[in-house]
KOLLUMLO-505381 format. One record per residue (C-alpha): x, y, z; residue number from 1. Coordinates in Angstrom, 3 decimals. Layout:
<torlums>
TORLUM         x         y         z  resi
TORLUM         X         Y         Z   NUM
...
</torlums>
This chain:
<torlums>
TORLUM         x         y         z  resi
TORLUM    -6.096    11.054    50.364     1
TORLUM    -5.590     9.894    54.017     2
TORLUM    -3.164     6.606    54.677     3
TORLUM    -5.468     3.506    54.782     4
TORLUM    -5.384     1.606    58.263     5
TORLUM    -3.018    -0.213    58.456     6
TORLUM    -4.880    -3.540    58.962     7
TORLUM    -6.795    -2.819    55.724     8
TORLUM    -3.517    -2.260    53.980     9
TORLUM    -2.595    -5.603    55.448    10
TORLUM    -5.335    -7.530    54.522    11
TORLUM    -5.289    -6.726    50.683    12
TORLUM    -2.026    -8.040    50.896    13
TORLUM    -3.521   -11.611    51.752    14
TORLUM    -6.806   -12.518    53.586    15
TORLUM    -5.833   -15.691    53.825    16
TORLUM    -2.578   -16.989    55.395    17
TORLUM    -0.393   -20.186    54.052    18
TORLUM     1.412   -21.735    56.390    19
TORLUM     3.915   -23.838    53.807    20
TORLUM     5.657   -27.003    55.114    21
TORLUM     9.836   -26.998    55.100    22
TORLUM    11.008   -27.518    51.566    23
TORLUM    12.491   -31.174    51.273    24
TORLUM    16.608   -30.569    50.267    25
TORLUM    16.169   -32.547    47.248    26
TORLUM    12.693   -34.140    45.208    27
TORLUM    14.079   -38.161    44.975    28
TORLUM    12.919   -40.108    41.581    29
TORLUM     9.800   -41.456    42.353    30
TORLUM     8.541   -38.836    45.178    31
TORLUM     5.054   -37.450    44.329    32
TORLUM     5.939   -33.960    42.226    33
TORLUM     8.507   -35.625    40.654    34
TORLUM     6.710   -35.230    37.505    35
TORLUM     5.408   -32.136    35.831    36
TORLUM     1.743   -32.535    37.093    37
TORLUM     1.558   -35.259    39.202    38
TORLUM    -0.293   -35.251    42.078    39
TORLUM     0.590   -38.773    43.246    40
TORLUM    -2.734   -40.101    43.180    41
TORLUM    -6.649   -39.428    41.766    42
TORLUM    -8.345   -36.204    42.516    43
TORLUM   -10.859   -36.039    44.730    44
TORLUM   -12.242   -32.293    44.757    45
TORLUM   -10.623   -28.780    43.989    46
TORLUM   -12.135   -25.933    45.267    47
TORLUM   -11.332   -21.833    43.400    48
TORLUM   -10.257   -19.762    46.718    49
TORLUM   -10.583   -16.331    46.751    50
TORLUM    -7.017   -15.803    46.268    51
TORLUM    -5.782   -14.884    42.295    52
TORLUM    -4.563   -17.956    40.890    53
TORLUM    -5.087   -20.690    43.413    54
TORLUM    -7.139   -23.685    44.042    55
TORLUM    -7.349   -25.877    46.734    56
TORLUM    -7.125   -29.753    45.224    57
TORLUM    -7.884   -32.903    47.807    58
TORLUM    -6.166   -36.054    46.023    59
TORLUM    -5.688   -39.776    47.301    60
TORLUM    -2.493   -39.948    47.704    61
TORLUM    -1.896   -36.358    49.235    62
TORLUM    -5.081   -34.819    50.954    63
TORLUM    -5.113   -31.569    50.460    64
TORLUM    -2.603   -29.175    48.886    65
TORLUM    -2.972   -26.031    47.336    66
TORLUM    -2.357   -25.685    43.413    67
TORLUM    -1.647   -22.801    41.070    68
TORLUM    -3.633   -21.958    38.095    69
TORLUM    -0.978   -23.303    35.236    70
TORLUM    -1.140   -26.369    37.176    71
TORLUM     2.635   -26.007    37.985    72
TORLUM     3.096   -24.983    41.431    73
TORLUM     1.521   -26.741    44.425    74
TORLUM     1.995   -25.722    47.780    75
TORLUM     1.711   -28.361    50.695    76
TORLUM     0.634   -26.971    54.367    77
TORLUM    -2.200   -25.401    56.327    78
TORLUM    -4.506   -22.868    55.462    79
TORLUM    -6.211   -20.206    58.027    80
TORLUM    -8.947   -17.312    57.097    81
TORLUM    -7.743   -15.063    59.195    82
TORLUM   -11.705   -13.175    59.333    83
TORLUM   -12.764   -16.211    61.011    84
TORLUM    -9.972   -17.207    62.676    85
TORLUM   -10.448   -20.268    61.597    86
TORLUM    -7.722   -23.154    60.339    87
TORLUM    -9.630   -24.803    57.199    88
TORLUM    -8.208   -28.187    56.987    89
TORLUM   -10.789   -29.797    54.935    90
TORLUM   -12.812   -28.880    51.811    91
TORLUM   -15.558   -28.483    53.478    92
TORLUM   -14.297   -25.700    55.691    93
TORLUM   -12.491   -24.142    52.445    94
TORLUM   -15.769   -24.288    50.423    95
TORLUM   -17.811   -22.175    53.104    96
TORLUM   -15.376   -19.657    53.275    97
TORLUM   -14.798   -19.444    49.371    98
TORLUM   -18.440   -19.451    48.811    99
TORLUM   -19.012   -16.341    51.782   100
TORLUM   -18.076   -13.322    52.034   101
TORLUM   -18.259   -11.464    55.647   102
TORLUM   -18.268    -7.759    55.064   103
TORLUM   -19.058    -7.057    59.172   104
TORLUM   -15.386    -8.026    59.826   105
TORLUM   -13.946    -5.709    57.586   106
TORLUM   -11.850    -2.491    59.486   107
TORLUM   -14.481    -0.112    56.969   108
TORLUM   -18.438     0.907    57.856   109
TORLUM   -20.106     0.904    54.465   110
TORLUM   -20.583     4.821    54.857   111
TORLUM   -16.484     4.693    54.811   112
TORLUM   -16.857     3.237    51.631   113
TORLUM   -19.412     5.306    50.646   114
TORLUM   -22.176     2.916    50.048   115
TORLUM   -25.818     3.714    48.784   116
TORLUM   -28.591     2.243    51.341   117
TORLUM   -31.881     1.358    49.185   118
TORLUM   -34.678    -0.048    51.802   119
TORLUM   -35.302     0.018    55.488   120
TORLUM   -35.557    -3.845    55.834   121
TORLUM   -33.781    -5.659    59.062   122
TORLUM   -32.070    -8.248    56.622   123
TORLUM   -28.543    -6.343    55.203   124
TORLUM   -27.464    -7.030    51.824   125
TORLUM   -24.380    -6.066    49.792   126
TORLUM   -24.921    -5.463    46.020   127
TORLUM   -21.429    -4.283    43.967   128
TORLUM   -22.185    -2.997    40.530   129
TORLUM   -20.506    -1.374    37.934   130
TORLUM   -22.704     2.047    36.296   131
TORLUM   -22.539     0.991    32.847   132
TORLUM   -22.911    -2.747    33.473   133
TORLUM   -26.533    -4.317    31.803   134
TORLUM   -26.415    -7.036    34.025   135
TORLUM   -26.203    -4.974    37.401   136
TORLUM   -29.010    -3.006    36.074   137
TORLUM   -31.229    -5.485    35.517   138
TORLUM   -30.062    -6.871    39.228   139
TORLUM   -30.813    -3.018    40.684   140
TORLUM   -34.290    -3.061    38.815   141
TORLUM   -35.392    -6.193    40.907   142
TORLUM   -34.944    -5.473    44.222   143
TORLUM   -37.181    -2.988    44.612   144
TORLUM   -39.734    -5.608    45.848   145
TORLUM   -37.590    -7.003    48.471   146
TORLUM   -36.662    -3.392    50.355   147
TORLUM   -39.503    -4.358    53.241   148
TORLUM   -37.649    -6.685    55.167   149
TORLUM   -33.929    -5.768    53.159   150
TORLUM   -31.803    -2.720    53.194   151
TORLUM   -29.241    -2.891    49.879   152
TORLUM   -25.977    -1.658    50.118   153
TORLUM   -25.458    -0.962    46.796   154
TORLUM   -21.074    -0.307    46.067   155
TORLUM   -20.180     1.354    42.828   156
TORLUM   -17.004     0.395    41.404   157
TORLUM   -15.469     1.505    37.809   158
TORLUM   -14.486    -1.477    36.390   159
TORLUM   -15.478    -1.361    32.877   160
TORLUM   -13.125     1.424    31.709   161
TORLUM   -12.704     5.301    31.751   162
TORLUM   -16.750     6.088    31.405   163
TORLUM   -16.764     4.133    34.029   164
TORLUM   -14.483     5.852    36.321   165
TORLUM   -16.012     9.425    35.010   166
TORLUM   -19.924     7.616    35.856   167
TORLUM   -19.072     6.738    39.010   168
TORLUM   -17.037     9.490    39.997   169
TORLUM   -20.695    11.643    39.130   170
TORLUM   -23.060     8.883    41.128   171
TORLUM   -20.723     9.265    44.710   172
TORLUM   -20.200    12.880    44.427   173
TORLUM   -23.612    14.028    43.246   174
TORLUM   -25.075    16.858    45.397   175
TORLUM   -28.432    14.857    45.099   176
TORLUM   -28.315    11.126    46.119   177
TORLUM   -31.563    10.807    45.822   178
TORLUM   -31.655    11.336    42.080   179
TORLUM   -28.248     9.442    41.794   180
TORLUM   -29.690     6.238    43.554   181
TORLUM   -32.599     6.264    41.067   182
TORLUM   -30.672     7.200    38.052   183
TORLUM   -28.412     3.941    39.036   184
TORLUM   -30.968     1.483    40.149   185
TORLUM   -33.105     2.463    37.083   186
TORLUM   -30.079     2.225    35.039   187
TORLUM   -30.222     5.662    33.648   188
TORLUM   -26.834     6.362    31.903   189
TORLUM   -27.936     9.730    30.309   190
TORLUM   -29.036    11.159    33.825   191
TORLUM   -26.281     9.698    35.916   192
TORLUM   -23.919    11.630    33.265   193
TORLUM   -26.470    15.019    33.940   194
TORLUM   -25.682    14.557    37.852   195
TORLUM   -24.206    17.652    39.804   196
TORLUM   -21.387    17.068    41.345   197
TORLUM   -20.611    18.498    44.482   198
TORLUM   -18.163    21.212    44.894   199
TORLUM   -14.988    19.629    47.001   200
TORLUM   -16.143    16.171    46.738   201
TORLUM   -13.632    13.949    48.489   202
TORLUM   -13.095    10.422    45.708   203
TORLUM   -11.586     8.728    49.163   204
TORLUM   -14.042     6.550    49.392   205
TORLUM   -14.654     5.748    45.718   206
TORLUM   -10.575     4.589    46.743   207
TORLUM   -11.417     2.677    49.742   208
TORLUM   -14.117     0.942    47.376   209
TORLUM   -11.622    -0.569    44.662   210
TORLUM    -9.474    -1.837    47.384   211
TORLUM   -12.015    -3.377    49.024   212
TORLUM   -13.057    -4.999    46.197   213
TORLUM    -9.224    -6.136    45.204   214
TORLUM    -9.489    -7.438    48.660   215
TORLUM   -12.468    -9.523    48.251   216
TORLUM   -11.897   -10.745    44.697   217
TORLUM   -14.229    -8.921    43.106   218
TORLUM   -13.340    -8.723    39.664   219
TORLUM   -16.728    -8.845    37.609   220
TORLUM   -20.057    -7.496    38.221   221
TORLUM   -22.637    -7.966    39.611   222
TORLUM   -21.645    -9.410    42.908   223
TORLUM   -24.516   -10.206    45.394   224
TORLUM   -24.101   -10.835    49.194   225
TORLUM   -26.964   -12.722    50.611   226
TORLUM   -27.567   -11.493    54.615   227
TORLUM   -25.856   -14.981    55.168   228
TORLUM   -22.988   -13.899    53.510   229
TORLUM   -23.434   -16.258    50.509   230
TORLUM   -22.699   -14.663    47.356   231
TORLUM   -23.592   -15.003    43.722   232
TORLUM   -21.634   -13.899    40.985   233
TORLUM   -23.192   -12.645    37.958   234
TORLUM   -27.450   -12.105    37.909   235
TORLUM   -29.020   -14.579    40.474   236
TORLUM   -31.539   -16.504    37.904   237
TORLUM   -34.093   -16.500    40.765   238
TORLUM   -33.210   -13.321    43.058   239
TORLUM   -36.020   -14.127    45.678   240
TORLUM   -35.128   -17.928    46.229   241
TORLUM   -31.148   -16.470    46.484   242
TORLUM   -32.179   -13.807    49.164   243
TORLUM   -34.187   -16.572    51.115   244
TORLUM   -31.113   -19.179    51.217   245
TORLUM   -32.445   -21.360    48.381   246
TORLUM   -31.148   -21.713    44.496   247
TORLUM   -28.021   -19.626    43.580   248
</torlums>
């Protein structure tokens, strides 16, 4: 397999950059983590970022500061999203970019990654599923309706174990895509596991996939992207008011 880019290499290492204020030489009796779990003051809002095991947590006392998940480290500073550009300095800001997910600004086309298009439709749509998941099958079977005015980009990632790896493996290097798309989206196991493979097949961008999903925190299935770049997590309950910008 070829090197990643650089840039992509650098960006799974963090999407997001922390900025950490000077560390005080000594924490005096009294100061505000001078005590296992004080904040120094009631809490306002937290916020899950996209980063593995850290919140963002706006208090009284401190504003906001940036917590780990056993609630024993907390980091005190500013925050950028380096996609954007953008320094995100209150929870606001934070919960947009937590909530969004902007594949357009990633250094990778989808056919890099090897995506499946389903539709023709202006509005773009990023769907990441896992073969044998029930759940992203019943998402797949449902969008069939919407393909008018969306094109899916449906991702296949291996993330429930070896079948996995071996189903997905058949689905991106199947000499017929057409059969593999409807094999997946009908959630077929028995013919995705009759696919041909092709002869050579490259699994670079089945790769460049699981990065890119390390990289944007995708760790269960399925994972929607709205054209907005909102995202839902798990099976929308109502997939035509998510596509349209209404309930998530």
């Amino acid at each position: 397999m070829r090197a990643l880019p650089l840039v992509l290499a650098a960006m799974v290492t963090s999407s997001v950059a922390i900025a950490a204020d000077p560390a005080p030489e000594a924490t005096q009796p009294g100061a505000p983590f001078s005590r296992p779990g004080a904040l120094g003051g009631a809490v306002k809002a937290t916020e899950r970022l996209p980063i593995s095991g850290l919140s963002a947590v706006e208090t009284d006392a401190l504003g906001i500061v940036f917590m780990a998940s056993n609630g024993r480290f907390v980091l005190r500073g500013e925050l950028w999203d380096l996609w954007s550009g953008k320094k995100l300095d209150t929870m606001a800001a934070i919960r947009d970019a937590a909530s969004k997910l902007d594949m357009s600004r990633l250094p990778l086309k989808p056919a890099d990654l090897g995506a499946m298009t389903y539709g023709n439709g202006a509005k773009r749509v990023q769907i990441w599923v896992d073969p044998k998941c029930p759940y992203c099958h019943q998402l797949l079977g449902q969008i069939g309706p919407f393909t008018k005015d969306h094109t899916f980009e449906i991702y296949v990632v291996p993330l429930l174990g070896r079948d996995s790896q071996e189903l997905t493996r058949r689905i991106s290097c199947a000499t017929d895509q057409g059969a593999a798309l409807s094999a997946l989206t009908g959630g077929k196991v028995a013919e995705m596991r009759a696919l041909t493979e092709a002869s050579g097949c490259s699994v670079e961008p089945i790769q460049k996939r699981m990065v890119t999903a390390q990289m944007l925190g995708i760790t269960g299935v399925p994972v929607i992207v709205a054209p907005d770049g909102r995202v839902n997590r798990g099976l929308p309950p109502d997939l035509a008011a998510f596509l349209a910008g209404g309930a998530e």
